[in-house]
N, C-alpha and C positions, 0 to 999 in steps of 0.2 A: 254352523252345521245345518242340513236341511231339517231336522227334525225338532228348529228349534225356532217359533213364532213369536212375533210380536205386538201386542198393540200398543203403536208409538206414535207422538206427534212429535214435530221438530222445533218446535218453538210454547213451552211452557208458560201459561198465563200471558201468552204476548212477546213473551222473553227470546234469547236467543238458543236457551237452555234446552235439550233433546230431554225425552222423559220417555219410559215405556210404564204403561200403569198394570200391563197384564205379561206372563212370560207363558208359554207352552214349550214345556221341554220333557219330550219323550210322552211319558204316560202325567206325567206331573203340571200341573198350573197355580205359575204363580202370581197374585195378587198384591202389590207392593205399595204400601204410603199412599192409601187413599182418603183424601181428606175432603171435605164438603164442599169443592170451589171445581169450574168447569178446569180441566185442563188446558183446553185451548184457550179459552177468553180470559180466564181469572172467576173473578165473582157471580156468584148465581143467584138470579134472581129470587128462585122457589127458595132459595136457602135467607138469604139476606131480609127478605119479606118486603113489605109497600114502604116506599120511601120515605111518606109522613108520619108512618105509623109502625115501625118493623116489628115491633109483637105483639101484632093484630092475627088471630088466629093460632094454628099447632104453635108451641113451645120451643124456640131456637134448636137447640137441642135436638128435640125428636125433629125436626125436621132435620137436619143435620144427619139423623143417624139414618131417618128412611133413603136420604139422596147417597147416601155412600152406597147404602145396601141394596138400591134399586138400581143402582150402577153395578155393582159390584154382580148380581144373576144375570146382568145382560152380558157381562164380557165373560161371564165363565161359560154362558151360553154360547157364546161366539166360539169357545172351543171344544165345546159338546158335555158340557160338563153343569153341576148345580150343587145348590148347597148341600145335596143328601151325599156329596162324594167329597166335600171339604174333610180336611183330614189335622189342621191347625190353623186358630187365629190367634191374633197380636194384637191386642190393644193399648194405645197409649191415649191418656189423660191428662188437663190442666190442672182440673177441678171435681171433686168427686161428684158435683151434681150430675156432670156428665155422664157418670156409669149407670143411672138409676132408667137415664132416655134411652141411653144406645140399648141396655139390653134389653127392654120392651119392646124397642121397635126389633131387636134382634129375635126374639123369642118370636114375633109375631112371623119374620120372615124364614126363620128356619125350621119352625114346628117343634117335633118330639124331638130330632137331632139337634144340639149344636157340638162341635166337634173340641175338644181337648184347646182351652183358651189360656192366657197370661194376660192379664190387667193389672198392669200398673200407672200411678202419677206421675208425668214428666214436670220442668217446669213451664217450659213449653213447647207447643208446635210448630211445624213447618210455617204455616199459613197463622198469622200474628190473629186473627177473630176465629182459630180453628178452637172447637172442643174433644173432638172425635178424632182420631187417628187409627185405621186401622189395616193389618193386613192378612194377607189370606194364602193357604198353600190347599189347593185340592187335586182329584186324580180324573184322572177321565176315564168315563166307567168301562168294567171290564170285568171278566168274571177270575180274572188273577188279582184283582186291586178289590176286591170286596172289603169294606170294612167292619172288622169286629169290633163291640162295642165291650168296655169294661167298666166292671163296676164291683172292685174288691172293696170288702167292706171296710178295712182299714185305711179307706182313704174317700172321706165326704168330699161332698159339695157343697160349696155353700151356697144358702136359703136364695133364691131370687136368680141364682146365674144360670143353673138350667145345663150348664156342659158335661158332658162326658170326660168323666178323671182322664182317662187312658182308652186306647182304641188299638189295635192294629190293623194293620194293610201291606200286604204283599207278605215282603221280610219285614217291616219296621213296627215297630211301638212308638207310641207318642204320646208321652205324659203331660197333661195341664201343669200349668205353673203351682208347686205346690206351695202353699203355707206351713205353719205350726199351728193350724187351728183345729175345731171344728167345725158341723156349718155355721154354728153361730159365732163366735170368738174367740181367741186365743187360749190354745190348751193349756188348762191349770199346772201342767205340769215344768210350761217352760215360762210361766209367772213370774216372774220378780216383784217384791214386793218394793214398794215406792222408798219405804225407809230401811231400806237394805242395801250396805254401800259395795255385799258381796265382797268382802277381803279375801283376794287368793283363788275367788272360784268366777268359773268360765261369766262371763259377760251375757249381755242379753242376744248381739248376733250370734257368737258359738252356740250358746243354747237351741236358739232359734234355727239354727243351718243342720246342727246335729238331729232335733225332731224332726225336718226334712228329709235328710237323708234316708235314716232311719226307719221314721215309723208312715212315711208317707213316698218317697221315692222308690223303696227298695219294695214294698208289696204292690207297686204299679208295674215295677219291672217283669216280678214274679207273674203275677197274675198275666202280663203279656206271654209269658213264657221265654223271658229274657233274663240276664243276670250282668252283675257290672261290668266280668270283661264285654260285654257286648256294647257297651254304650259307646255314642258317636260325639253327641252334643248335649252344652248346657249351657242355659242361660241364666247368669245368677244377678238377682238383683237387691243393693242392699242400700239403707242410707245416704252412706257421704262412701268419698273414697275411700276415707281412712278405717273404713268397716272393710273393705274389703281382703287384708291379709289374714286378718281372722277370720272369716269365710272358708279362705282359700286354705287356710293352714285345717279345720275343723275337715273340709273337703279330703284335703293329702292323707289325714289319719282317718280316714272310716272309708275311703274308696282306696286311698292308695299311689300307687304310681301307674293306673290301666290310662291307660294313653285315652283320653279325650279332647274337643273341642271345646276350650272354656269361653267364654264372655265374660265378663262382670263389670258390670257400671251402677255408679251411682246412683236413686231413684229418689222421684219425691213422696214418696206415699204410696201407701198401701187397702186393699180392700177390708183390712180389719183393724181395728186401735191397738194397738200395738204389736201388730206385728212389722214386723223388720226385714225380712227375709222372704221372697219367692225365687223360687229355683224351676225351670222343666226343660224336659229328658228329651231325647230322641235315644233310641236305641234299636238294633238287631234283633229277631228274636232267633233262640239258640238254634244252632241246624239250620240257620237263613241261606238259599242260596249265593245271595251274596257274601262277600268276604268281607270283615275289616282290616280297614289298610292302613299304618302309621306311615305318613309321606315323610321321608327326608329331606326336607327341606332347609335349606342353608339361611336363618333369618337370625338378627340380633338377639343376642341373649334377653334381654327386658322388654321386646315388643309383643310380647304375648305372654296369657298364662297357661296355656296349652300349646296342645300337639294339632298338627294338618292331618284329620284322618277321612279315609274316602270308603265307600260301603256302594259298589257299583258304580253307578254312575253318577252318583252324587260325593260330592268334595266339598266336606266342612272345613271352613276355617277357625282358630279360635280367633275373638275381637283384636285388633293389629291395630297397636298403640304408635306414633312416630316416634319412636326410640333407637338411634342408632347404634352401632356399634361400640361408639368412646360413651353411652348409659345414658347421653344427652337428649331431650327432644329435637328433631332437625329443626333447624334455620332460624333457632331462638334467638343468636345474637344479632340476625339483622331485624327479625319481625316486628319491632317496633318503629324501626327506621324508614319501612316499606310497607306502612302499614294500608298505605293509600293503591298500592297492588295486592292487596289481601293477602300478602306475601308468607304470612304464617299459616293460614287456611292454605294456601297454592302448594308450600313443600312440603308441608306434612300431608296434604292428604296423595302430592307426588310421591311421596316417599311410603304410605300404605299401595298404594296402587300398584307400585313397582316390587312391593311384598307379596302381592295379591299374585301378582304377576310370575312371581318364581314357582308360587303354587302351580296355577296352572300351567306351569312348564314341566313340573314336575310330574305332573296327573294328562301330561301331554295334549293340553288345551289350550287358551288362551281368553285374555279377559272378553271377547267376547260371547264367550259363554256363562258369564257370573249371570247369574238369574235373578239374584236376591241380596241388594245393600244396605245396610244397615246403619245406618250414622249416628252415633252420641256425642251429640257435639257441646263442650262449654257455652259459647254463643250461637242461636242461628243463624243470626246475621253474618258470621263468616260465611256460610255457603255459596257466597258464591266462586271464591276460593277454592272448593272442591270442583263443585262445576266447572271450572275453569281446567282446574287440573285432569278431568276425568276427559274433556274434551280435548286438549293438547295428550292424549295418551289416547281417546279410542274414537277422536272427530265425530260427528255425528252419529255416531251409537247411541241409541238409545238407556236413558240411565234409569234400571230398575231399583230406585234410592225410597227408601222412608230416612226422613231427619226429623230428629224430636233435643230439645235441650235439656240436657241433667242438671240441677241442684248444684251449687258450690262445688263445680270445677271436676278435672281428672285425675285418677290417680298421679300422672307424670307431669310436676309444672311448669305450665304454659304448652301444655296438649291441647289442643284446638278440637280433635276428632278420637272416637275409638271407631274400630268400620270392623264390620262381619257381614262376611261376604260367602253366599252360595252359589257353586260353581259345578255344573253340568259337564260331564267327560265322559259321555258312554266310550 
């Protein structure tokens, strides 16, 4: 659609791979899996450092986080836009020293704003020497898209990060990834103690998902001047898989049945010792002129744990797992046999794309308009399986993809991908 820009090359680090690293769609810009290597050539110099000496000078790291972020104002400038209009970031990590460079260089480059952020540990990155992976959704300024800044007291920050809990803009609120903590640690109250084996009572995730909700999601809501039917999206992230139906089951009893976009993927780690759990919101606020919309959409009973809900011109999906109809992953019984066509990366993520695809039929679009892809993949080295498949379904379109690797596998065995996809439909 005409109102929807790209900044794309066709050929990723050399590759034969399309990639768009920036999206402008309508009033909205998106910033998608930017990691510290040129797009067109592969490796950068200023990043990698003197060949005989590479940590001679700034700290990998901070240099890493300054080239994302010095990249990252020049293409949000290219569509009239800067950090003071950023409205959510995404950060994924290998390693926690990584969090300590990015956000100094981040604090440096963003001043008294940073905007409503989610940091979590993957195990790894897109790019095998990456530490930073980050992405970005902002507005192009406007005196309808002003951002309010929140800051309800039941819901800190913690020490060093610098963002803003919650914000809105336009119709929407946007909650940070919450914890169970507060700025310093884990709150005493969803504690366990080491030699406590808890016979009969809730576990440390339920614990941990229930303080979220509760005493950290729901007065972000408020304080936006939102409430739960209004929510769109959530991204929950927990240990291993096997965390995640108690998440989702603690989720069912304190929210309900109000139709949301879920995600949930495995992570490796988190910004405080013990904690387990981060969750953040997208949500309405009440009286928004836009509507929310529960899409009917015809998908397999077990490829998702949510609903396709749309709020104007934006169309959430929840994470879309390759799970067909007969409960199976697709094309598990040949993927080992064909494993030299990346044959299991190729149908499963054919077979989300083609999920993706009913969506936007149903919100009367098509995947050329997904703005924003998301990939948790088992291995990354499958990718190019997806690539392959994303190019046999939209040829050189540009692929607005962040890929990061989870921890010990997906919920559904031998699931190569979960994919969450934002999709543009004024």
């Amino acid at each position: 659609m005409s109102d929807i820009q790209a900044l794309a090359i066709d050929t990723l680090a050399g590759t034969g791979v399309p990639y768009a690293s920036a999206i402008k769609a309508g009033p909205w810009v998106f910033l998608t899996g930017h990691e510290a290597f040129d797009f067109a050539t592969g490796l950068s110099p200023e990043v990698e450092g003197p060949e005989g000496f590479p940590s001679f000078g700034a700290p990998r790291m901070r240099r890493e986080a300054e080239f994302i972020l010095s990249r990252m104002r020049k293409q949000l400038g290219e569509f009239g836009s800067d950090f003071k209009h950023s409205v959510r970031v995404d950060q994924y990590y290998p390693v926690f020293e990584a969090v300590r460079a990015y956000q100094l260089a981040r604090h440096g480059e963003f001043g008294d704003y940073i905007p409503p952020s989610t940091s979590v540990l993957m195990k790894r990155l897109f790019n095998a020497r990456s530490s930073i992976c980050m992405s970005m959704i902002a507005v192009v300024p406007d005196k309808d898209y002003e951002i309010g800044k929140l800051y309800p007291k039941e819901v800190p920050v913690p020490i060093g990060s610098y963002f803003v809990p919650a914000i809105t803009c336009n119709d929407f609120v946007f909650v940070a990834g919450q914890m169970a903590t507060d700025e310093n640690a884990l709150d005493p109250s969803v504690r366990l103690p080491k030699e406590l084996r808890s016979w009969g009572g809730p576990n440390a995730v339920r614990r941990q998902t229930e303080f979220v909700i509760k005493k950290r999601l729901e007065p972000a809501l408020v304080a936006g001047g939102s409430s739960w039917e209004n929510i769109l999206k959530a991204q929950i992230y927990v240990p291993t898989a096997a965390d995640i139906p108690d998440a989702l089951d603690v989720w069912r009893q304190l929210v309900g049945d109000i139709p949301c976009a879920i995600t949930a993927v495995p992570t490796q780690g988190f910004g405080f010792i013990d904690g387990i759990v981060e969750i953040n919101l997208l949500a309405l606020r009440n009286g928004a002129r836009r509507k929310k919309e529960v899409l009917n959409v015809k998908l397999p009973a077990m490829s998702s744990y949510g609903q396709c809900v749309r709020a104007g011109e934006l169309v959430f999906a929840s994470g879309l797992m390759p799970v067909n109809d007969d409960g199976h992953v697709v094309g598990k019984a040949q993927a080992g046999a064909f494993d030299g066509l990346a044959h299991g990366a190729q149908t499963q993520a054919l077979a989300v794309l083609e999920y993706a695809e009913r969506i936007c039929k149903v919100a009367g679009t098509t995947m050329a308009n997904v703005v924003r892809a998301q990939y948790f993949m088992a291995d990354v080295n499958a990718f190019p399986g997806v690539a392959l498949a994303w190019m046999s379904r939209q040829g050189k379109q540009a692929h607005p993809f962040v890929c990061v690797q989870v921890p010990d596998g997906l919920p559904a065995p031998g699931a190569v991908l979960t994919a969450d996809f934002w999709i543009y439909a004024p």
